[in-house]
C-alpha positions in Angstrom: 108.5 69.1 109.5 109.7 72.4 108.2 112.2 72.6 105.6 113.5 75.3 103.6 111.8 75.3 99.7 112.4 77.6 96.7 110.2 80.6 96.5 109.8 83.1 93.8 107.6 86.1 93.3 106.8 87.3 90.3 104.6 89.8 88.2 101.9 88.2 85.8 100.4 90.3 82.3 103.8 92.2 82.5 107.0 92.3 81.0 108.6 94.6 83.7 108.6 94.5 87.5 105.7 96.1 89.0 103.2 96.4 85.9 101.5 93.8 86.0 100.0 91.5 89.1 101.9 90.2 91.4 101.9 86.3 92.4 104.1 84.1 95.6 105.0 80.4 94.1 106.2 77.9 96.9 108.3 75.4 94.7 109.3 72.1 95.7 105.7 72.7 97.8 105.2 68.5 98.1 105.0 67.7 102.2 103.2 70.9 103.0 99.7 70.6 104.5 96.5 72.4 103.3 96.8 74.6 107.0 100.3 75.7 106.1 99.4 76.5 102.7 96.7 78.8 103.4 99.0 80.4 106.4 101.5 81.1 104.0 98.9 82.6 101.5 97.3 84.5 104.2 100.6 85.8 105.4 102.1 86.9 101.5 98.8 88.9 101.3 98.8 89.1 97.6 95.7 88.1 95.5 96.6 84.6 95.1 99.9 82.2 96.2 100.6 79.2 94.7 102.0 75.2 95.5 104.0 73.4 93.0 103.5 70.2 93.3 104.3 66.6 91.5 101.2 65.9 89.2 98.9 63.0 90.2 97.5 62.0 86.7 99.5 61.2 83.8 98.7 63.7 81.4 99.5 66.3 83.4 102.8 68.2 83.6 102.8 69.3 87.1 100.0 70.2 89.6 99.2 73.4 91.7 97.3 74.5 94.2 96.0 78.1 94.4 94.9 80.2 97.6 94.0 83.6 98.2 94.7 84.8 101.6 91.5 83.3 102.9 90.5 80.3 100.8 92.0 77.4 98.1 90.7 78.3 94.1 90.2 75.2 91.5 91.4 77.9 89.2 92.5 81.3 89.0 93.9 82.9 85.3 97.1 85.0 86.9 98.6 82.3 88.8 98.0 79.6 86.6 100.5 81.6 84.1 102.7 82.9 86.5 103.2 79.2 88.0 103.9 78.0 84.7 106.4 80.6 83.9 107.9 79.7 87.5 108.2 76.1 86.3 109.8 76.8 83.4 112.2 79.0 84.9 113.2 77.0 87.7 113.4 73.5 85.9 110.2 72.5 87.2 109.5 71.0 84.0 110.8 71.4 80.8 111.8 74.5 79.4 111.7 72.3 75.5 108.0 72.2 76.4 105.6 74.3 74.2 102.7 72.6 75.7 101.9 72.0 79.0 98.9 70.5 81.5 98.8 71.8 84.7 96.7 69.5 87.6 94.6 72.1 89.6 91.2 71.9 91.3 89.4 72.8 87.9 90.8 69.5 86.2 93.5 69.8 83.5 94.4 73.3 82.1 96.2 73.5 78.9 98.8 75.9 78.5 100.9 77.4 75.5 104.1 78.8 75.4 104.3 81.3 72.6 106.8 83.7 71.9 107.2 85.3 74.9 103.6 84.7 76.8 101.8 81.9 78.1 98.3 81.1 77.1 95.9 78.9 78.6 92.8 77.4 77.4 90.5 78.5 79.7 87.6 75.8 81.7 84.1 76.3 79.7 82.2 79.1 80.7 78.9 79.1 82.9 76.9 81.9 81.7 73.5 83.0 83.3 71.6 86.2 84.1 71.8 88.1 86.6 68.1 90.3 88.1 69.9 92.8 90.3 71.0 96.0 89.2 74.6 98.0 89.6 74.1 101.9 89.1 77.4 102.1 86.9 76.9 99.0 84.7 75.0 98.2 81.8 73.4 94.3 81.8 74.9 91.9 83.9 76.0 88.4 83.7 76.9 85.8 86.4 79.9 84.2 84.6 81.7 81.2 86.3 85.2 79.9 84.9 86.3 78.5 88.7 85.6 81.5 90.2 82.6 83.4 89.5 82.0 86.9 88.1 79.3 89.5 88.1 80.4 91.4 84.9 78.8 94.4 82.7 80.3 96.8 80.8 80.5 101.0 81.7 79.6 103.7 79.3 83.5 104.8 79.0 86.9 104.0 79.4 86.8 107.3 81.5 83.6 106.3 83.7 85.5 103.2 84.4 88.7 105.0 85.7 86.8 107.1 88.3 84.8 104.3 89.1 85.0 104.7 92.9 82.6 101.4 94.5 81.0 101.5 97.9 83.4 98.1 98.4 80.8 96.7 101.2 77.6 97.0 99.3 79.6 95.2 96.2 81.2 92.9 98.7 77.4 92.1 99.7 75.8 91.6 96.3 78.9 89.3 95.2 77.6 87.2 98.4 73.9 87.7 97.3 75.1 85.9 93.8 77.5 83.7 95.4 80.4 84.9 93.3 84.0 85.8 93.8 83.5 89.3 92.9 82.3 91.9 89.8 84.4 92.4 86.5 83.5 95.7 84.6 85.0 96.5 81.2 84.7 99.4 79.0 86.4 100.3 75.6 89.0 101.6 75.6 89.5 103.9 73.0 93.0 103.7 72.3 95.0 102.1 69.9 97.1 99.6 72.5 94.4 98.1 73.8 90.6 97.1 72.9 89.1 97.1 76.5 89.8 98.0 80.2 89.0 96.0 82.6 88.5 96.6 86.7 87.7 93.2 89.0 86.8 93.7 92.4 86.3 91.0 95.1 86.0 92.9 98.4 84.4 89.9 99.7 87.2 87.7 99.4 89.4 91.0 101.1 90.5 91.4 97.7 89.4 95.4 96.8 90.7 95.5 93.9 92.3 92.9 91.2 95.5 94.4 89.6 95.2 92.5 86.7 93.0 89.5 86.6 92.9 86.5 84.0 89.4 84.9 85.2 88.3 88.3 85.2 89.0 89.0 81.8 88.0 85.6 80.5 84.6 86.6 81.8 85.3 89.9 79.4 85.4 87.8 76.8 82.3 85.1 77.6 80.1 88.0 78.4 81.0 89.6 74.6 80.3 86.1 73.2 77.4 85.5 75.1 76.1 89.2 73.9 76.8 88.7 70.8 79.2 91.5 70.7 82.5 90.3 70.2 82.9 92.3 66.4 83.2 94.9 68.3 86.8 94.3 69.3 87.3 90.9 67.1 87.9 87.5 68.1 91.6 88.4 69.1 92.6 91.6 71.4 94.8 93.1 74.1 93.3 93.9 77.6 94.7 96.7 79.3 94.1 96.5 83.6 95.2 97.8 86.9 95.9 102.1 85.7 94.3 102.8 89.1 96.5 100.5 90.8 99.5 102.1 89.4 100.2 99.0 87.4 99.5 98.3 83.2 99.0 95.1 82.8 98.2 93.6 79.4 95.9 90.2 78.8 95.5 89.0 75.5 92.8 87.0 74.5 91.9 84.9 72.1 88.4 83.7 71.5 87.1 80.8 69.1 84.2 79.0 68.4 84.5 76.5 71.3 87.1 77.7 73.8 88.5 80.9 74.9 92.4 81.4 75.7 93.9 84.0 77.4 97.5 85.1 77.8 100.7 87.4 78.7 104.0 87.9 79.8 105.4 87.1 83.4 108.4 88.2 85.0 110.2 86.9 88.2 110.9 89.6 90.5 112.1 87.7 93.7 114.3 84.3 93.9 115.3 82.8 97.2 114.1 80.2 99.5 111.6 80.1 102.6 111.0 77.7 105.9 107.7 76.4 105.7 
């Protein structure tokens, strides 16, 4: 049966409207079926919507479910901050809350409020090589958080920019590595940032990523994993989405066992929906 629910819309890695990428939350989402969901997801047409729903273990704060417009994700970075700062904002949970466990597909995510951005500890990396070849990128690694990256670093922050993919031959090598898509990262040369980052999933009718969290959690495995990561340090800012006319900002924080990422979100739409 159809009732009416809370809805918000926000933008995630931003502290303004329309820098940073944006996310659908369906609150109060318990009673909707899986079909309805992905309708609703499909229909919204952003990257990823979310489902709020009462948690089913213990430990955990609250549980979401995550779909793109054409399939349900056990994780995704973006809209596992933006439905936490959705939940705090509405009352889901607790806004006394500092720490918080949110029930999705990938298990238990820990999240952090601090200051003003969220942080989540991100599910252990699966790092492996990858034989094909991209004409732009430097090695490659098949990184998988939830979803699954290609990623490899360009010669320049500027190569990066112009970066202009054939989006059904990358659509097709994502399929050929069964991934979600392929993260490329460059420094960035400035003083704001350490890196910029591009994600596209063309296969998943996602060109183009605004501002990704798995994305750049992959950043950060594949520096670890190349035993690179002095080059930026262990924590840094990751600027995304300049060719998208958004600039969002990621930080990251990587330790010896986990990595975290995190960021401002901002609700740019309140009101209420029939689904």
């Amino acid at each position: 049966m159809r009732k009416s629910r809370r809805f918000a819309q926000l933008d995630v890695f931003a502290d303004r409207p329309g820098a940073g990428n944006p996310l659908a939350v369906v609150l109060d989402a318990e009673g909707v079926d899986t079909d309805s969901m992905q309708a609703f997801a499909a229909w919204t047409n952003l990257s990823e919507t979310t489902f709020l729903l009462p948690p089913t273990r213990p430990e955990a704060s609250y549980r979401v479910r995550i779909f793109t417009p054409r399939q349900e994700l056990p994780f995704a970075g973006h809209p596992t901050i933006g439905s936490a700062h959705a939940a705090i904002e509405s009352g889901f949970v607790s806004s006394d809350k500092k720490i918080l466990k949110q029930e999705c597909g990938a298990g238990i995510i820990e999240l952090e409020v601090d200051g003003g951005e969220i942080f989540l500890k991100a599910p252990p990396a699966k790092v492996s090589d990858v034989r094909g070849k991209l004409p732009f990128a430097k090695k490659l690694l098949r990184i998988a958080v939830g979803p699954i990256w290609i990623t490899g670093e360009v010669a320049s922050a500027e190569e990066l920019a112009a970066l202009k993919p054939d989006m059904t031959a990358l659509a097709q090598f994502s399929i050929d590595y069964e991934a979600t898509g392929v993260t490329l990262f460059a420094a960035s040369g400035e003083a704001s940032s350490a890196v910029h980052v591009r994600s596209f999933a063309p296969a998943h009718n996602i060109p183009e990523d605004p501002v990704c969290g798995s994305g750049n959690i992959c950043v950060a495995a594949y520096l670890k994993a190349t035993n690179q990561l002095e080059r930026f340090g262990n924590r840094y800012v990751a600027r995304q989405g300049m060719q998208m006319g958004r600039d969002g900002r990621v930080s990251v924080r990587v330790g010896l066992d986990d990595i975290r990422i995190g960021g401002h979100a901002v609700t740019c739409v309140e009101g209420s929906l029939n689904v």
